[in-house]
TORPA-4810 file (N, C-alpha, C, O; in nm, 3 decimals):
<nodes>
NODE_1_0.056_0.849_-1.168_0.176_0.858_-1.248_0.279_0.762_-1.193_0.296_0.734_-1.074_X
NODE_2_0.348_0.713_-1.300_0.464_0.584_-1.248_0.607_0.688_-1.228_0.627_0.785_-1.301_X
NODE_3_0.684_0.653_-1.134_0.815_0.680_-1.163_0.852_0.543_-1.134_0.783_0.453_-1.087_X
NODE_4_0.996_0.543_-1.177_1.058_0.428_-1.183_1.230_0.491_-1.129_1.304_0.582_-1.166_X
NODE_5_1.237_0.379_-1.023_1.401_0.414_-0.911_1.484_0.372_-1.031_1.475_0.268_-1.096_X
NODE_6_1.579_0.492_-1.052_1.741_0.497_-1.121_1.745_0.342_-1.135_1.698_0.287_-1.235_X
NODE_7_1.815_0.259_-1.013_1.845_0.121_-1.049_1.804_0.008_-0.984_1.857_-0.054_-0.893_X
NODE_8_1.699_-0.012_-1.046_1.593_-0.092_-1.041_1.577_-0.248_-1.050_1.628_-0.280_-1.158_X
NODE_9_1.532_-0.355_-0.989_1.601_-0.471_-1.068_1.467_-0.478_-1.185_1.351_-0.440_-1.171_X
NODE_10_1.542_-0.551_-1.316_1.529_-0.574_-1.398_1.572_-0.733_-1.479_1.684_-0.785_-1.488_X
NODE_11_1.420_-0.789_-1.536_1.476_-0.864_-1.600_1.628_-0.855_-1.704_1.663_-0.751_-1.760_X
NODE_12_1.704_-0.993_-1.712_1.805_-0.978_-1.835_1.726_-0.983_-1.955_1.776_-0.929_-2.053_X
NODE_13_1.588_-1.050_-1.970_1.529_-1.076_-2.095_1.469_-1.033_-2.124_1.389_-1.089_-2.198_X
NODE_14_1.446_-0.855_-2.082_1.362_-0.741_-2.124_1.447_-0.654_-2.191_1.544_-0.598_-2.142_X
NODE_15_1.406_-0.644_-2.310_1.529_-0.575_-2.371_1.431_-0.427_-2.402_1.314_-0.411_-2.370_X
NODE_16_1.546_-0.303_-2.495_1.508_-0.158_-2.459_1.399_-0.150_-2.355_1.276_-0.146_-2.363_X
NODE_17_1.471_-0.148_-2.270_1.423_-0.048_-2.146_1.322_0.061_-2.162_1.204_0.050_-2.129_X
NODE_18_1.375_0.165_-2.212_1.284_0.301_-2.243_1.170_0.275_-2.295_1.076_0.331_-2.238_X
NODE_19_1.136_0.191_-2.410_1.034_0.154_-2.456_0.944_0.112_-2.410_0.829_0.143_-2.438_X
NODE_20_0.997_-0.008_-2.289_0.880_-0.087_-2.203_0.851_0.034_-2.097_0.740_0.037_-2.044_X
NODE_21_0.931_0.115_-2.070_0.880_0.239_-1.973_0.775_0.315_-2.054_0.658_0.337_-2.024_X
NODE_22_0.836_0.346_-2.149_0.702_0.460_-2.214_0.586_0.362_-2.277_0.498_0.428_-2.333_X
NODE_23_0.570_0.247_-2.280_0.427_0.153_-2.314_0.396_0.162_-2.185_0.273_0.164_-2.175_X
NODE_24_0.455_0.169_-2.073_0.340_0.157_-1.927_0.342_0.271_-1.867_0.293_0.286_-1.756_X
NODE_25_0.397_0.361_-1.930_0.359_0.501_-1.899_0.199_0.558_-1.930_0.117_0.628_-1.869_X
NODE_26_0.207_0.461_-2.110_0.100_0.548_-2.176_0.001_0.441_-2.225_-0.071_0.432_-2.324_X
NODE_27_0.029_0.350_-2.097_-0.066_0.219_-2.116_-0.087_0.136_-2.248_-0.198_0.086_-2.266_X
NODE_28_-0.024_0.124_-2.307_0.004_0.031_-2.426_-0.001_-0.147_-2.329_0.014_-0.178_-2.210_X
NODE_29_-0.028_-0.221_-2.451_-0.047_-0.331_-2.348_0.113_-0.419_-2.442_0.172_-0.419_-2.549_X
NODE_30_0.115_-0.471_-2.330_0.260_-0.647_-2.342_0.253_-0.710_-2.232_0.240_-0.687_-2.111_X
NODE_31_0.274_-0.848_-2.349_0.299_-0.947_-2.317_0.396_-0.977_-2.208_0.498_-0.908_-2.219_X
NODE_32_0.396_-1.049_-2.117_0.496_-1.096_-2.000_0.567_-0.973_-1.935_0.684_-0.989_-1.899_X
NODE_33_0.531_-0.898_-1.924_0.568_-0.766_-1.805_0.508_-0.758_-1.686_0.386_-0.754_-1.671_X
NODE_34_0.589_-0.757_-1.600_0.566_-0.751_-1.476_0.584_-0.614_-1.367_0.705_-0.598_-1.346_X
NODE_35_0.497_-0.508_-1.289_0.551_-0.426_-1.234_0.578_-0.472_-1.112_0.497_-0.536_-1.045_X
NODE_36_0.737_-0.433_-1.063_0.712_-0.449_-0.916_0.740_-0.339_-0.857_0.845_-0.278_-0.880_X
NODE_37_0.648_-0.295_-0.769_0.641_-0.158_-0.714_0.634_-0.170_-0.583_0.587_-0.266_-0.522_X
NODE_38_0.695_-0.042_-0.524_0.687_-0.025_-0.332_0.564_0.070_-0.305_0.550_0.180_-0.360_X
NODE_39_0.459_0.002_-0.196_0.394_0.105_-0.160_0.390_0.185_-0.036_0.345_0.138_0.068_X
NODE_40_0.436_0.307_-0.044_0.427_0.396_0.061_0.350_0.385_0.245_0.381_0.409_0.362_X
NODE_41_0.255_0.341_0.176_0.109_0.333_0.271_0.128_0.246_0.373_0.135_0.249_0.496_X
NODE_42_0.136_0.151_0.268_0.141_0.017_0.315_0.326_-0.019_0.380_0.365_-0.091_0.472_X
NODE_43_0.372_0.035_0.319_0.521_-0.037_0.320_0.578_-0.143_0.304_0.675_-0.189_0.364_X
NODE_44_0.475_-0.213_0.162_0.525_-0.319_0.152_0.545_-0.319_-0.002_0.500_-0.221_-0.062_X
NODE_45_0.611_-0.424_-0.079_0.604_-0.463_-0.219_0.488_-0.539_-0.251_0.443_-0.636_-0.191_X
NODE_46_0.437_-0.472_-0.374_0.386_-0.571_-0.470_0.368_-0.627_-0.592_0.473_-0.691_-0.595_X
NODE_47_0.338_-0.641_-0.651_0.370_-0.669_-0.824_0.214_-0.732_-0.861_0.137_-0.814_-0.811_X
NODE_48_0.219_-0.645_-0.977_0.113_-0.667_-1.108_0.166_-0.675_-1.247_0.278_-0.633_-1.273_X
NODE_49_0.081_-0.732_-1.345_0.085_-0.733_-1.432_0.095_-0.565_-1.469_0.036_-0.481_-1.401_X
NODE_50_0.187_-0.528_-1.600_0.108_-0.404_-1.690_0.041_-0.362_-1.781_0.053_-0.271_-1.862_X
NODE_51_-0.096_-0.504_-1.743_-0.188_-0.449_-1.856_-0.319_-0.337_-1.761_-0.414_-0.283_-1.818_X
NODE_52_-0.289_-0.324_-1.613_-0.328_-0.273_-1.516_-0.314_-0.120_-1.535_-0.374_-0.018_-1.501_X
NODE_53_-0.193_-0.160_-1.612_-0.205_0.039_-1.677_-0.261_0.053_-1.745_-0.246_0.172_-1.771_X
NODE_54_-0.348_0.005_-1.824_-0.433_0.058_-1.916_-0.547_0.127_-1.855_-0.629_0.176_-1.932_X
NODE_55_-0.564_0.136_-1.738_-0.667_0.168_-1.675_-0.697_0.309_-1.583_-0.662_0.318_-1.466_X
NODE_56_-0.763_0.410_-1.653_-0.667_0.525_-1.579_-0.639_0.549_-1.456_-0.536_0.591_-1.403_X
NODE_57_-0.720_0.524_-1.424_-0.729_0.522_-1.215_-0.568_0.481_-1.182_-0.492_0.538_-1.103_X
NODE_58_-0.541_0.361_-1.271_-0.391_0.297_-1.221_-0.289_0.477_-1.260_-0.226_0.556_-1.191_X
NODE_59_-0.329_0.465_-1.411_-0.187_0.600_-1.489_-0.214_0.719_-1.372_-0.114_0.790_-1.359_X
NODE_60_-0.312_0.752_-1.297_-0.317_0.855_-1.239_-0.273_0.853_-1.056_-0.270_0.948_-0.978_X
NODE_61_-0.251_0.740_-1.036_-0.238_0.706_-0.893_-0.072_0.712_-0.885_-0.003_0.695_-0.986_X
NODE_62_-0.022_0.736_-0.769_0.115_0.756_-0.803_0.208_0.620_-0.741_0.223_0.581_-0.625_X
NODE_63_0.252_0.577_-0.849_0.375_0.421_-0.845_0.469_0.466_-0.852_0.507_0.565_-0.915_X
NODE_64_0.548_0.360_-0.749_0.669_0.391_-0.702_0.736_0.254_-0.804_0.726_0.139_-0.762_X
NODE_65_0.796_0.280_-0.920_0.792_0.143_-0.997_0.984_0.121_-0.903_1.060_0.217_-0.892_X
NODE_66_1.018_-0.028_-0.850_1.142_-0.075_-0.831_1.212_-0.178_-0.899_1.327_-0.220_-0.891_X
NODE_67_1.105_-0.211_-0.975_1.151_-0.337_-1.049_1.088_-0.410_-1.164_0.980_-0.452_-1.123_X
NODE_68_1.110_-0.451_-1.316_1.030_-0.511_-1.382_1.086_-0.665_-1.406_1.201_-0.710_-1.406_X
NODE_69_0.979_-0.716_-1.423_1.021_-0.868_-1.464_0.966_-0.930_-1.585_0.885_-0.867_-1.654_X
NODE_70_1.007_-1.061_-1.621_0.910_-1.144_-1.710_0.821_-1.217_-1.682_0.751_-1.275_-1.765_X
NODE_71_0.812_-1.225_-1.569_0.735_-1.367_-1.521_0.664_-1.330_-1.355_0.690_-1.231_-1.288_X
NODE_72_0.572_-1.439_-1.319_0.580_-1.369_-1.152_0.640_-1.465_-1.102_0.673_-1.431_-0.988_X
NODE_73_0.672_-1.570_-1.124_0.807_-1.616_-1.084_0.932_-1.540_-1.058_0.982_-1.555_-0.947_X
NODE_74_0.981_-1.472_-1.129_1.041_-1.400_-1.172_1.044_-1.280_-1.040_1.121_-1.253_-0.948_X
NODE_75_0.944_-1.240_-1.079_0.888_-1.126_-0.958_0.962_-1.192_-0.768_1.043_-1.157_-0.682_X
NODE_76_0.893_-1.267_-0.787_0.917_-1.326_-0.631_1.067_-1.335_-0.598_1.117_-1.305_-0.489_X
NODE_77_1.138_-1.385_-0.718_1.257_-1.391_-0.714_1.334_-1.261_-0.688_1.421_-1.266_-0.601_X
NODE_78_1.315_-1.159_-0.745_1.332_-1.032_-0.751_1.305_-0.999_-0.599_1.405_-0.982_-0.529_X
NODE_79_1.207_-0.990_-0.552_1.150_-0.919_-0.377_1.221_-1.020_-0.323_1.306_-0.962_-0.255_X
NODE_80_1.244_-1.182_-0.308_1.339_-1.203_-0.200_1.468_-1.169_-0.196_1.531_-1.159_-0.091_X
NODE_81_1.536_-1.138_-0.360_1.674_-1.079_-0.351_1.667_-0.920_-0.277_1.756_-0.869_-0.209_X
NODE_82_1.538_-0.861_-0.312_1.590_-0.683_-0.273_1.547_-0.764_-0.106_1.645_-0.750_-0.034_X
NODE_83_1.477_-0.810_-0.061_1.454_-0.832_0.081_1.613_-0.875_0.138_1.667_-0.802_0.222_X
NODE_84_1.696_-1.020_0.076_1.838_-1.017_0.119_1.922_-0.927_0.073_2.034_-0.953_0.119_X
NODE_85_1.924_-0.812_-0.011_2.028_-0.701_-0.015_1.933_-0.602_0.065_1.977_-0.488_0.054_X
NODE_86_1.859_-0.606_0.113_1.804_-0.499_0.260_1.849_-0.525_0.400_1.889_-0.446_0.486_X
NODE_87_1.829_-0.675_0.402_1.935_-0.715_0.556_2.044_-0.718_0.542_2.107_-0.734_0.647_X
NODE_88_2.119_-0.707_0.426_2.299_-0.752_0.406_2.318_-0.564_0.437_2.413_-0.529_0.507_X
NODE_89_2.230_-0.467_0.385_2.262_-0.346_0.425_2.193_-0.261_0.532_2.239_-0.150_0.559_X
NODE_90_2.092_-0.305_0.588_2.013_-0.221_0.698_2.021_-0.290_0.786_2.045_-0.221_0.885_X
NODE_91_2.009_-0.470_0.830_2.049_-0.532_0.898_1.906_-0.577_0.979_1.883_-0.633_1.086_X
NODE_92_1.823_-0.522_0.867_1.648_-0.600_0.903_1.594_-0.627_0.781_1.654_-0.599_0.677_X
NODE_93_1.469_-0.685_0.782_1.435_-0.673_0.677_1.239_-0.545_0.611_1.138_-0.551_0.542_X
NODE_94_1.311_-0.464_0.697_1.173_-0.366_0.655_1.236_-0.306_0.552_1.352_-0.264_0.560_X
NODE_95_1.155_-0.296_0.435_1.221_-0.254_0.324_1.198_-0.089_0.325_1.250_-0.039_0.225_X
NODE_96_1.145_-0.008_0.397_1.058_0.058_0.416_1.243_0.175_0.421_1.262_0.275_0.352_X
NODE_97_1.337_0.117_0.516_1.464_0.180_0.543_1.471_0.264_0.411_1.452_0.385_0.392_X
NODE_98_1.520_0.124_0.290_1.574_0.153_0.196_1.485_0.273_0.092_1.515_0.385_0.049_X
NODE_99_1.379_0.195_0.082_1.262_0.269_-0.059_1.182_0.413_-0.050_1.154_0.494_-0.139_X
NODE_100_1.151_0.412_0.115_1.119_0.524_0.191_1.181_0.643_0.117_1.105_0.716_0.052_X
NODE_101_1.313_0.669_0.122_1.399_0.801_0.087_1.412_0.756_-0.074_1.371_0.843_-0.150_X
NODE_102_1.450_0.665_-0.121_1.505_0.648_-0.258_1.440_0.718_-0.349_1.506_0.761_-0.444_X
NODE_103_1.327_0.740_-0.345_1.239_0.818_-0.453_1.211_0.997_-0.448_1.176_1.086_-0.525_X
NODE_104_1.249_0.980_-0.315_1.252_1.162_-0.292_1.396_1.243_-0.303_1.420_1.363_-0.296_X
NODE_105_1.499_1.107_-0.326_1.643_1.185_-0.356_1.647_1.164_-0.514_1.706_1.256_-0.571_X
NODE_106_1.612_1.091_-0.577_1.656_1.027_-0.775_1.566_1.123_-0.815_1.542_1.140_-0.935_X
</nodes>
């Protein structure tokens, strides 16, 4: 199951929100979506496409969704900004500070 953090970065050129949440909720497929998600385990970010949800193993595994994009350009751009607003506020860069708690308080 996906959750997705309150405020998340997000493309500007993804428009209704809710919609692109409930197509990768319930695995619907689109064009140029990008998930970027934190993993627990690992403690690191990564990003996939969401045609990866179509697949149940993915809908049933539990995602920590932090961010969607258009592009994986896009994507990269996204993880080095949350990586420099992680040292401008934790004063390292393990993202692990920030994402760790964020999903067990929202």
């Amino acid at each position: 199951m996906i959750r997705f953090r309150k405020n998340m970065y997000t493309s500007y050129s993804l428009n209704k929100l809710a919609k692109i949440k409930w197509k990768i909720r319930t695995g619907a497929g689109m064009f140029d979506v990008y998930i970027i998600a934190y993993n627990h385990d690992s403690r690191q970010v990564e990003y996939f496409h969401n045609s990866l949800m179509k697949q149940k193993i993915f809908r049933k595994t539990d995602i920590d969704c932090i961010g969607l994009a258009k592009s994986e350009a896009e994507c990269q751009e996204f993880i080095e900004q949350m990586l420099k607003d992680c040292h401008e506020k934790c004063g390292s860069y393990d993202l692990a500070n920030i994402y760790d708690d964020s999903f067990n308080n929202s």
